[in-house]
DRENDO-1510 file (C-alpha; in Angstrom, 1 decimal, always signed):
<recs>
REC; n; res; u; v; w
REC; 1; UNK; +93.5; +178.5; +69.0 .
REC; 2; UNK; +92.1; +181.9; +69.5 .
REC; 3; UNK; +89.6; +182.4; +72.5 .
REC; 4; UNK; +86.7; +183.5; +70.2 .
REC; 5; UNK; +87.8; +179.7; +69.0 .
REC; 6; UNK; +87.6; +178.2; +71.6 .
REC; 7; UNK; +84.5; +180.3; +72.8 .
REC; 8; UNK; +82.6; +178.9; +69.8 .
REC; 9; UNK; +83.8; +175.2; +70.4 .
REC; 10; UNK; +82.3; +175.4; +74.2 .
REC; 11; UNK; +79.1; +176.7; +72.8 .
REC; 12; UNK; +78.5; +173.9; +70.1 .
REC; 13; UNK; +79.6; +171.5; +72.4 .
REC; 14; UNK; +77.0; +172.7; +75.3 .
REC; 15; UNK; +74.3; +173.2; +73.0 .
REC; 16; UNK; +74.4; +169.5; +71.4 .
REC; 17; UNK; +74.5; +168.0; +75.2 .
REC; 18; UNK; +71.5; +170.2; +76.0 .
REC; 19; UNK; +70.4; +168.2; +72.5 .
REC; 20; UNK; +71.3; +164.9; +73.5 .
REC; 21; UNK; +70.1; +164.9; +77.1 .
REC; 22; UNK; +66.7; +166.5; +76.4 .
REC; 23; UNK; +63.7; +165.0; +78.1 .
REC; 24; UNK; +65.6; +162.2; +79.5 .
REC; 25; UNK; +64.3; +162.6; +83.2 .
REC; 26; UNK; +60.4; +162.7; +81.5 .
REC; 27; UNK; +58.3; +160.5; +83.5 .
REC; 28; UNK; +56.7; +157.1; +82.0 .
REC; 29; UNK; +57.8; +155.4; +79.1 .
REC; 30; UNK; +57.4; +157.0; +75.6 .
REC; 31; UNK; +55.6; +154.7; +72.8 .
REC; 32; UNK; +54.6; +150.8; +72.4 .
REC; 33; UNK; +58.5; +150.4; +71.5 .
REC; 34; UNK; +59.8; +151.9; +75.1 .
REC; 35; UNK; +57.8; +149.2; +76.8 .
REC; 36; UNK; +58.6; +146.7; +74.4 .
REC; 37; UNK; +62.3; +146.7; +75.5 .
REC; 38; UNK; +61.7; +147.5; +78.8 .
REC; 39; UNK; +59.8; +144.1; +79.6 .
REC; 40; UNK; +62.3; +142.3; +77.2 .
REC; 41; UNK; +65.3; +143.3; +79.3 .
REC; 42; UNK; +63.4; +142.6; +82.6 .
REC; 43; UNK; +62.9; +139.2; +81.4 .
REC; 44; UNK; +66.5; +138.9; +80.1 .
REC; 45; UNK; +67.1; +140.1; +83.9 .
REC; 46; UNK; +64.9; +137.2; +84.8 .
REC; 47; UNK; +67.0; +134.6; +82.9 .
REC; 48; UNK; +64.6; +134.5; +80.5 .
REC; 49; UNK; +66.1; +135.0; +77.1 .
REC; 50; UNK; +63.0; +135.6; +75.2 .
REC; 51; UNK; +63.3; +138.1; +71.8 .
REC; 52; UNK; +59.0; +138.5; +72.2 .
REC; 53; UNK; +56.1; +138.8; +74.5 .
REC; 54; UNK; +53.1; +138.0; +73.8 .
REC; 55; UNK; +51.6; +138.9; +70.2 .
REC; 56; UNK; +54.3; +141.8; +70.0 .
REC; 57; UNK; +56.9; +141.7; +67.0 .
REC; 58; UNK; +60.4; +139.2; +67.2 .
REC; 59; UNK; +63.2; +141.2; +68.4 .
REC; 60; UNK; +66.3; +139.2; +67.8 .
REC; 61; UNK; +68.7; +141.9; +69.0 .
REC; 62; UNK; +70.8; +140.1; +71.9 .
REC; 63; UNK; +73.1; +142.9; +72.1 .
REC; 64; UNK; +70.7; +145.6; +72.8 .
REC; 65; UNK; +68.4; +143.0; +75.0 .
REC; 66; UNK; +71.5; +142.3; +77.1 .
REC; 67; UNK; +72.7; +146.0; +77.2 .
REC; 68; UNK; +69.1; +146.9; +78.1 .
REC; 69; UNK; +69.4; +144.5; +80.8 .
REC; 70; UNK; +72.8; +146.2; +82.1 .
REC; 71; UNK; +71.2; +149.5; +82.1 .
REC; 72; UNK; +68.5; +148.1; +84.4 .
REC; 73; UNK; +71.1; +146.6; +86.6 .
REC; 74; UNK; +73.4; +149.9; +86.8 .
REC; 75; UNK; +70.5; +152.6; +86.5 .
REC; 76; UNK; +67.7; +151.4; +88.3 .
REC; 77; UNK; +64.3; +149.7; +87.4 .
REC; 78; UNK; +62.7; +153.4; +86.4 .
REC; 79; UNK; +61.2; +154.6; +83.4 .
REC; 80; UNK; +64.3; +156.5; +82.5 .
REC; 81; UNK; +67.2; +153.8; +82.9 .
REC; 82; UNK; +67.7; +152.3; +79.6 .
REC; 83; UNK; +67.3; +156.3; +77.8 .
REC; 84; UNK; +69.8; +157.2; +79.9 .
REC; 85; UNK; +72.2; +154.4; +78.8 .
REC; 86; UNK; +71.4; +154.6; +75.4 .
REC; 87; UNK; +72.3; +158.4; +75.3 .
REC; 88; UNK; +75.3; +157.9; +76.7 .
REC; 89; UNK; +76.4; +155.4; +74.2 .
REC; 90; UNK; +76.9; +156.0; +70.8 .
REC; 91; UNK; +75.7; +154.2; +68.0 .
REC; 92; UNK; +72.5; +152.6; +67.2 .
REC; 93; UNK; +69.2; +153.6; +69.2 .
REC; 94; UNK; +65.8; +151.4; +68.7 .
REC; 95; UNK; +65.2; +150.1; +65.3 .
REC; 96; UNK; +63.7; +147.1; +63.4 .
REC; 97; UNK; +63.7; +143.9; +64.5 .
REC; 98; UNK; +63.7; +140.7; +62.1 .
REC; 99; UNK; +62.3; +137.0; +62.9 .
REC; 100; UNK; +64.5; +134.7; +63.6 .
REC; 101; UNK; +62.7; +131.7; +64.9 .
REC; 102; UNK; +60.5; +132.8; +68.1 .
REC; 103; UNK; +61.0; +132.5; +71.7 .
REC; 104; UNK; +57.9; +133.5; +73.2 .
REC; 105; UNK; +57.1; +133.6; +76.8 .
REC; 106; UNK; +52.8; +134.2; +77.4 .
REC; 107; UNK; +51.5; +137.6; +79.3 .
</recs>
């Protein structure tokens, strides 16, 4: 590899971290969906393996819940933890949910 190669490589590669990592320190929690999953996983932390709260939509995503949970656990209860996790992992971010028989805990 020439340098002007490898000059371009380190560019692209800084550029789409500055990309990914964008406004993850931003304070609060972004949307209805942010503090959806947030609450979920601090129930899941609870023991409480609910997939809804309240009148809020099902979301049977175990997975995600218990990864959500984890990133709770590992980054700290702040409104950044599970943005930070999810950035770091590749794959999937937030998305639809579908019902699969409630488990609902009241507010």
């Amino acid at each position: 590899m020439t340098a002007s190669t490898v000059m371009i490589v380190a560019i692209i590669a800084i550029v789409a971290a500055a990309i990914r990592f964008y406004g993850l320190r931003e304070v609060g929690l972004g949307g209805n969906d942010s503090i959806l999953y947030y609450s979920l996983a601090e129930q899941w932390l609870k023991g409480n393996f609910v997939f809804k709260i309240g009148d809020s939509v099902e979301v049977f995503r175990p997975t995600l819940l218990a990864f959500n949970a984890m990133a709770l656990t590992f980054f700290g209860h702040s409104d950044y933890a599970i943005k930070w996790a999810l950035s770091i992992r590749p794959g999937q971010r937030y998305g639809s949910s579908r019902s699969l028989g409630p488990k609902q805990i009241p507010l």
